[in-house]
Backbone as JSON Lines, residues from 0, in Angstrom:
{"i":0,"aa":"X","n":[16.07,-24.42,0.33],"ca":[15.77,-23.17,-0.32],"c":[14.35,-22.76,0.03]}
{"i":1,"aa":"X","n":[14.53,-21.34,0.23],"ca":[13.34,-20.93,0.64],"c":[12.63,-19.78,-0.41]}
{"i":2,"aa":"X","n":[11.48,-19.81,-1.23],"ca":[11.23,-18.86,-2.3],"c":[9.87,-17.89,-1.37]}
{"i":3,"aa":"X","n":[10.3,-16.59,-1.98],"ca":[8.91,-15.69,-1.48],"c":[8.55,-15.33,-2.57]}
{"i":4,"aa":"X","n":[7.0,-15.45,-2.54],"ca":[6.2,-14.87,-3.89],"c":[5.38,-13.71,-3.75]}
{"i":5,"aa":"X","n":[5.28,-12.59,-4.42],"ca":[4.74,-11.8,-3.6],"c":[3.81,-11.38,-4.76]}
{"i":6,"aa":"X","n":[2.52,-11.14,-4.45],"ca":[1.18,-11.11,-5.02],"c":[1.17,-9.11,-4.68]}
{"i":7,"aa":"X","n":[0.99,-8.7,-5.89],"ca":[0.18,-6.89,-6.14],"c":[-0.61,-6.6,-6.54]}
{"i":8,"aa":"X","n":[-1.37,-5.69,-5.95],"ca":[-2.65,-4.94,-6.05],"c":[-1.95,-3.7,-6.76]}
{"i":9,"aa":"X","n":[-2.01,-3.52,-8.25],"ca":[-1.14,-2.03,-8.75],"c":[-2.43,-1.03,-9.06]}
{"i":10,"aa":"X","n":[-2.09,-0.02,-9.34],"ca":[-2.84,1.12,-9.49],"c":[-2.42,1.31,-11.52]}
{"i":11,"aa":"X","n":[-3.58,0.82,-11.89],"ca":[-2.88,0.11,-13.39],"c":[-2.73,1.78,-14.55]}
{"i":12,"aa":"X","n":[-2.86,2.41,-13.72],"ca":[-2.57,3.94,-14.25],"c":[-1.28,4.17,-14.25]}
{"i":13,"aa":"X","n":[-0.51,3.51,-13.14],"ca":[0.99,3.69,-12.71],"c":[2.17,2.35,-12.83]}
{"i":14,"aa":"X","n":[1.32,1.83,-14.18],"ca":[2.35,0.56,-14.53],"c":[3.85,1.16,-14.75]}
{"i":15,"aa":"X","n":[4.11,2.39,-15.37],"ca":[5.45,2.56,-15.88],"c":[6.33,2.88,-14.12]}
{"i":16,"aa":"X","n":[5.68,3.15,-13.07],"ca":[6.15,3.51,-12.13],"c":[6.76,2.01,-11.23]}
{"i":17,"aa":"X","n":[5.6,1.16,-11.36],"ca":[5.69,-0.21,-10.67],"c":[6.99,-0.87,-11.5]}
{"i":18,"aa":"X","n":[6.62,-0.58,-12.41],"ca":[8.19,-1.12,-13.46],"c":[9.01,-0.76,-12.8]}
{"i":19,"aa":"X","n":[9.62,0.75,-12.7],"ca":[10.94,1.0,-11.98],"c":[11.11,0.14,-10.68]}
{"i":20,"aa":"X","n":[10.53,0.39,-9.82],"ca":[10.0,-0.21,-8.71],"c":[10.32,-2.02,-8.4]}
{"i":21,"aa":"X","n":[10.3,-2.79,-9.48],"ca":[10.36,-3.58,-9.69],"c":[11.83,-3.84,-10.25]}
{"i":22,"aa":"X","n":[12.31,-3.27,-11.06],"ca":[13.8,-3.36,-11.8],"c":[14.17,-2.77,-10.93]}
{"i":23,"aa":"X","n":[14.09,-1.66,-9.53],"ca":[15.28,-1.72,-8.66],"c":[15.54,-2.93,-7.56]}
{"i":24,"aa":"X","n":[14.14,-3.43,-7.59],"ca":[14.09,-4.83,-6.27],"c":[14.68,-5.92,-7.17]}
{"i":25,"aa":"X","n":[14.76,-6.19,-8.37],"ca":[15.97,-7.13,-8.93],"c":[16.69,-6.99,-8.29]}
{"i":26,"aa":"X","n":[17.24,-6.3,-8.94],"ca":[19.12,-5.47,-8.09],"c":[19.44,-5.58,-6.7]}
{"i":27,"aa":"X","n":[18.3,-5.72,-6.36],"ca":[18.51,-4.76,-4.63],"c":[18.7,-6.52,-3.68]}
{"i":28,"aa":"X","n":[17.81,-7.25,-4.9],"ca":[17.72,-8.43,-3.61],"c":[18.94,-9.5,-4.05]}
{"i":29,"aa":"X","n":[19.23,-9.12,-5.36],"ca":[20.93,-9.72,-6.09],"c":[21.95,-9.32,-5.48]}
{"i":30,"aa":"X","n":[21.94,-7.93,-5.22],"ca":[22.93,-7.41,-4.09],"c":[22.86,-7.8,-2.51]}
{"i":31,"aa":"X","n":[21.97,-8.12,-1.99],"ca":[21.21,-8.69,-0.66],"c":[21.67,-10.17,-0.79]}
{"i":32,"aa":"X","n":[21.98,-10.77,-1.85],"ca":[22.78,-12.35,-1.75],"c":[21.7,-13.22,-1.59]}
{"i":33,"aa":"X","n":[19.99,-12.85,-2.31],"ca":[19.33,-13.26,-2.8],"c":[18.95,-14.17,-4.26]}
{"i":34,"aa":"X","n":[17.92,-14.96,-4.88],"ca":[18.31,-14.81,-6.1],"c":[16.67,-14.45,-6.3]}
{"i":35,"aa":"X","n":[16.95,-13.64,-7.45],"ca":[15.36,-12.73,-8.15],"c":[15.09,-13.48,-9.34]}
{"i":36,"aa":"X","n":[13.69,-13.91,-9.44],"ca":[13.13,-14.73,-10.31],"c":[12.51,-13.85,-11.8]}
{"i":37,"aa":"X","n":[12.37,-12.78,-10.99],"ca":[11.54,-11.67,-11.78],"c":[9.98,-11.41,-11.43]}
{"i":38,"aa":"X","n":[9.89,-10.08,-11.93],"ca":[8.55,-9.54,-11.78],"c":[7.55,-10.02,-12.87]}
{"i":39,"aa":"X","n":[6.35,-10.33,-13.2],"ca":[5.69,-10.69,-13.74],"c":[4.23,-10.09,-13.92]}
{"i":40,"aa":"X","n":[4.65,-9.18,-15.37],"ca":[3.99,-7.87,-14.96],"c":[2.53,-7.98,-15.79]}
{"i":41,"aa":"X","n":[1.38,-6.94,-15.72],"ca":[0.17,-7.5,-16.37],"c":[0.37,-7.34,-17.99]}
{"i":42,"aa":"X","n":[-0.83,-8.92,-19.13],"ca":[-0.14,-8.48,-20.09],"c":[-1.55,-8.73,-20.61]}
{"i":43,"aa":"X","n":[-2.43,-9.92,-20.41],"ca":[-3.52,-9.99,-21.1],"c":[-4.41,-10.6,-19.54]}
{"i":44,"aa":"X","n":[-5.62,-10.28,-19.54],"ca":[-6.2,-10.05,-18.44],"c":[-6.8,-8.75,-17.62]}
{"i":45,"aa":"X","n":[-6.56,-8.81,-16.17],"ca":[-6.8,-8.23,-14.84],"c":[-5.27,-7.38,-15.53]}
{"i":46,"aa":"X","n":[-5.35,-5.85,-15.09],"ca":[-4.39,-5.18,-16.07],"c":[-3.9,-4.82,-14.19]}
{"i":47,"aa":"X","n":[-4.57,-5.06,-12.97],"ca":[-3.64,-4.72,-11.63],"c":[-3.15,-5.62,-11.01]}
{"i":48,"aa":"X","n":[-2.61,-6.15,-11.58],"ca":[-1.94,-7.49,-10.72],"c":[-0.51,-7.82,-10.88]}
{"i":49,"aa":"X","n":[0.11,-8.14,-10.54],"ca":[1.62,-8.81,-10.6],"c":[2.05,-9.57,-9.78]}
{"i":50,"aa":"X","n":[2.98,-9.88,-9.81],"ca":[4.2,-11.08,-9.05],"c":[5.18,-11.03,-9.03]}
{"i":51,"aa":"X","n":[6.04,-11.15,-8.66],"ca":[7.53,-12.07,-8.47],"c":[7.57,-12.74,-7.21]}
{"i":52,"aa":"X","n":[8.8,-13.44,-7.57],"ca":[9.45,-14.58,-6.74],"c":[11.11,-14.39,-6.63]}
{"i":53,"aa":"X","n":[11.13,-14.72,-5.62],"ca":[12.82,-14.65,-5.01],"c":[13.09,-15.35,-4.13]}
{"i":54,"aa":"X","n":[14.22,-16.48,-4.52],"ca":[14.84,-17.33,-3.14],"c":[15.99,-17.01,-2.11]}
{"i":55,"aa":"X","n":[15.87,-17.53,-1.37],"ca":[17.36,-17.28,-0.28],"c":[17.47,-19.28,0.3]}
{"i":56,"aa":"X","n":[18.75,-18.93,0.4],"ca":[19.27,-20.76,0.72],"c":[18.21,-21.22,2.18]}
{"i":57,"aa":"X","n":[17.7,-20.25,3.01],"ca":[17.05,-20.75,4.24],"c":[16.07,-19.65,4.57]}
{"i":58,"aa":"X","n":[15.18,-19.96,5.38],"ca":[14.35,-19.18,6.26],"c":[15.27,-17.92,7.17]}
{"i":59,"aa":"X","n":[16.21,-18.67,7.73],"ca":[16.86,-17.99,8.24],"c":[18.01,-16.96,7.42]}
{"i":60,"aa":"X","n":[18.42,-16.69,5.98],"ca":[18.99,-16.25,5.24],"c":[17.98,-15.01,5.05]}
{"i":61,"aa":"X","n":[16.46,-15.11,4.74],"ca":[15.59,-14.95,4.53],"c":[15.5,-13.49,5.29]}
{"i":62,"aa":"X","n":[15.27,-13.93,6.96],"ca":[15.46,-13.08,7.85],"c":[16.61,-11.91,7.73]}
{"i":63,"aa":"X","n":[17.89,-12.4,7.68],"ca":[19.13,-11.51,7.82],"c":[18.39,-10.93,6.23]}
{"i":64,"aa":"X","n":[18.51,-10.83,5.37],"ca":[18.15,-9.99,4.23],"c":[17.17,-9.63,4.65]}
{"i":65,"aa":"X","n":[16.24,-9.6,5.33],"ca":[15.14,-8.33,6.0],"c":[15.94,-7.9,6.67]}
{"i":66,"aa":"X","n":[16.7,-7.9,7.76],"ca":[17.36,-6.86,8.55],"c":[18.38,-6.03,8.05]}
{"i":67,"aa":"X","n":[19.28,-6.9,7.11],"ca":[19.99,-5.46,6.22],"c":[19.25,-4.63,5.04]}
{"i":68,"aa":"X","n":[17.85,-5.48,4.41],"ca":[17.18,-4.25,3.71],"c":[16.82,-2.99,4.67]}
{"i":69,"aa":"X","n":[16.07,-3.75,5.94],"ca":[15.47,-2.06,6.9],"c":[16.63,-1.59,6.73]}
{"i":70,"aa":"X","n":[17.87,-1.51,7.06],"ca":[19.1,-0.78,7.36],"c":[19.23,0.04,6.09]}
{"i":71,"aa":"X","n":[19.34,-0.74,4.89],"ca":[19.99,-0.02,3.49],"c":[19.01,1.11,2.9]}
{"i":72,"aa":"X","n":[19.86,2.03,2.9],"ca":[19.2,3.36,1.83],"c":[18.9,3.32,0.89]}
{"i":73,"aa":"X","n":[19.79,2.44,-0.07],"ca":[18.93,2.24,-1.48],"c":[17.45,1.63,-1.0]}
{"i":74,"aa":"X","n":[17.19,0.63,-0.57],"ca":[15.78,-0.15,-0.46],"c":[15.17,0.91,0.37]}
{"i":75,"aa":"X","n":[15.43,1.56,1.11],"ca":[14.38,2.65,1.27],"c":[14.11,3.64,1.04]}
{"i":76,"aa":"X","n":[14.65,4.27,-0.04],"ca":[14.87,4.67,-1.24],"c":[13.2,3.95,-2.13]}
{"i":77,"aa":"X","n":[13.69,2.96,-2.59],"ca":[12.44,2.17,-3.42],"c":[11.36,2.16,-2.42]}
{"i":78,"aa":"X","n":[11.66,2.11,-1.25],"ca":[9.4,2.01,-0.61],"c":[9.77,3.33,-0.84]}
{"i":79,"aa":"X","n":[9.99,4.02,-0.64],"ca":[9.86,5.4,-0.5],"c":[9.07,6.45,-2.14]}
{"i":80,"aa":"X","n":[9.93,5.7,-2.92],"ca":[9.15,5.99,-4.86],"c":[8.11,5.3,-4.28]}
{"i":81,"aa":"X","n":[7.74,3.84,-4.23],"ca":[6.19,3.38,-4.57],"c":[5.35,4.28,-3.38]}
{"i":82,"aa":"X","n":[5.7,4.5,-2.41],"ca":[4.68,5.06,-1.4],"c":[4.41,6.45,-2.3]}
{"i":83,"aa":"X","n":[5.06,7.31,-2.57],"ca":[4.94,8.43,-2.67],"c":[4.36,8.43,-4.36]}
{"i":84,"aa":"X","n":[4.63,7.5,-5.13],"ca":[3.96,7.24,-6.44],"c":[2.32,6.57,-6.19]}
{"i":85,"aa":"X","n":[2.42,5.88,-4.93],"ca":[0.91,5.22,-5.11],"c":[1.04,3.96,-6.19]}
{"i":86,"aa":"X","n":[1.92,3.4,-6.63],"ca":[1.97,2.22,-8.09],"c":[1.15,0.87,-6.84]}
{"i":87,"aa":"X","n":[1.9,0.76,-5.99],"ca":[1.15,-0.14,-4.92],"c":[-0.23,0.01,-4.6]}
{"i":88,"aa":"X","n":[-0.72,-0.73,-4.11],"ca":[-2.04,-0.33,-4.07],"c":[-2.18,-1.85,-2.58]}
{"i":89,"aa":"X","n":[-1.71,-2.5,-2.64],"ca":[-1.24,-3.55,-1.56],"c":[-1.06,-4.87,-2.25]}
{"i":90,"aa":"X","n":[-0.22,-5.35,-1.42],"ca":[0.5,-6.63,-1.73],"c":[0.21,-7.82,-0.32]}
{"i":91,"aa":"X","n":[0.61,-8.79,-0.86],"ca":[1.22,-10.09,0.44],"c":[1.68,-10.62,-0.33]}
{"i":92,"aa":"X","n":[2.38,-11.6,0.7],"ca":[3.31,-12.8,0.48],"c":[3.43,-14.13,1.28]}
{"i":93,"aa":"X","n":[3.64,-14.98,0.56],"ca":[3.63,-16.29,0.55],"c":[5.01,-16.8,0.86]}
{"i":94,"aa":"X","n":[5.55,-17.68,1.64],"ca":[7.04,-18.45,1.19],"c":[5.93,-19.83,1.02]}
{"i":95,"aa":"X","n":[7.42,-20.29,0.28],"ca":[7.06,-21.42,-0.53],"c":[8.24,-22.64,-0.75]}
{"i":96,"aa":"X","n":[8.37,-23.82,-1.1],"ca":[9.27,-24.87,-1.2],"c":[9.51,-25.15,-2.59]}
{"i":97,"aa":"X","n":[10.35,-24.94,-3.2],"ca":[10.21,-24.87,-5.0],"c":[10.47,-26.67,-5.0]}
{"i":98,"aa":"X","n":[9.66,-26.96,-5.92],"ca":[9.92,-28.1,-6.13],"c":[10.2,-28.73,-7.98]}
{"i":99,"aa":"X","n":[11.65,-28.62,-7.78],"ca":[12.09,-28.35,-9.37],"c":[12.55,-29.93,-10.01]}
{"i":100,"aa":"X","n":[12.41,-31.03,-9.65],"ca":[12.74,-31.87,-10.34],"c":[11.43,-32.63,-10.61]}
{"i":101,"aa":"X","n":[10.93,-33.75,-11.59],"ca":[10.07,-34.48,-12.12],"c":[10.52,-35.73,-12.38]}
{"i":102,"aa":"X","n":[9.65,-36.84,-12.21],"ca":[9.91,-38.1,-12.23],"c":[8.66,-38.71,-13.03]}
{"i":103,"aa":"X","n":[9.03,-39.64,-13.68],"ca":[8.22,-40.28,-14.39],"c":[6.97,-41.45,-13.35]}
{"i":104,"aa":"X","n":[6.25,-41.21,-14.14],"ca":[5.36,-42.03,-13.74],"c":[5.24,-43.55,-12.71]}
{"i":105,"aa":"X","n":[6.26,-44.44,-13.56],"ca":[6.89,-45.94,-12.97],"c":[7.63,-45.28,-12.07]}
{"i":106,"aa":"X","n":[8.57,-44.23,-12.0],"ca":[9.69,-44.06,-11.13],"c":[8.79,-43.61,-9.9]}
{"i":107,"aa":"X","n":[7.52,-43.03,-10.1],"ca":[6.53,-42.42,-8.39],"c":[5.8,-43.69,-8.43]}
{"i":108,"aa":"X","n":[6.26,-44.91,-8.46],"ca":[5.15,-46.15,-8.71],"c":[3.62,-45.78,-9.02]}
{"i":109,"aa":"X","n":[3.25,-44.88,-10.17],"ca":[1.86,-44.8,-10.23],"c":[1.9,-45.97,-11.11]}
C-alpha cells in the first residue's frame, strides 16, 4: 500500500470553498478505486493549513488513477472551482508506507 499525503497552503478567507473542494476529492478518489482518509481541516492554530491522505494498493495503482483523473471531467471540474476560487494557495505531496500494526516491547526485543 501506497498512501499520499498532501500538505495546503489555503487562503483562510476561503475555508468554506476549500471544504467543497475537499468533499468532492473524497468522492472523486472513492470512485477512482482509491481509499480517502479525509481532509483535515484548520481548527486551533495556523488557520491556512490542511491535509489529507489517501491510499492505492501500489505505486503503480497510484499512477493509473493519475491518468484517469487527467481524463475525467468531474476532477477537472474540481481544479477548475479551486483555481478559479483561489481556496489553494499551494500544496505538495509526500507518498508514504503506512505502518499500522504495533508490537510490544519484548516482542521488538527492546
Amino acid at each position: 500500500m501506497i498512501t499520499c499525503t498532501v500538505h495546503y497552503e489555503l487562503d483562510p478567507d476561503k475555508l468554506a470553498e476549500f471544504e467543497i473542494y475537499a468533499k468532492a476529492w473524497i468522492h472523486l478518489v472513492t470512485r477512482l478505486g482509491g481509499t480517502h482518509h479525509g481532509y483535515f481541516m484548520p481548527h486551533e492554530g495556523a488557520n491556512d493549513r490542511a491535509s489529507c491522505h489517501f491510499s492505492f494498493a501500489s505505486l503503480a495503482a497510484y499512477e493509473d488513477y493519475r491518468a484517469r483523473m487527467d481524463a475525467d471531467p468531474e476532477c477537472q471540474r474540481v481544479y477548475a472551482f479551486a483555481r478559479d476560487t483561489g481556496c489553494i494557495r499551494r500544496y505538495d505531496r509526500t507518498f508514504e508506507r503506512p505502518l499500522l500494526q504495533g508490537a510490544s516491547p519484548e516482542e521488538l526485543g527492546l
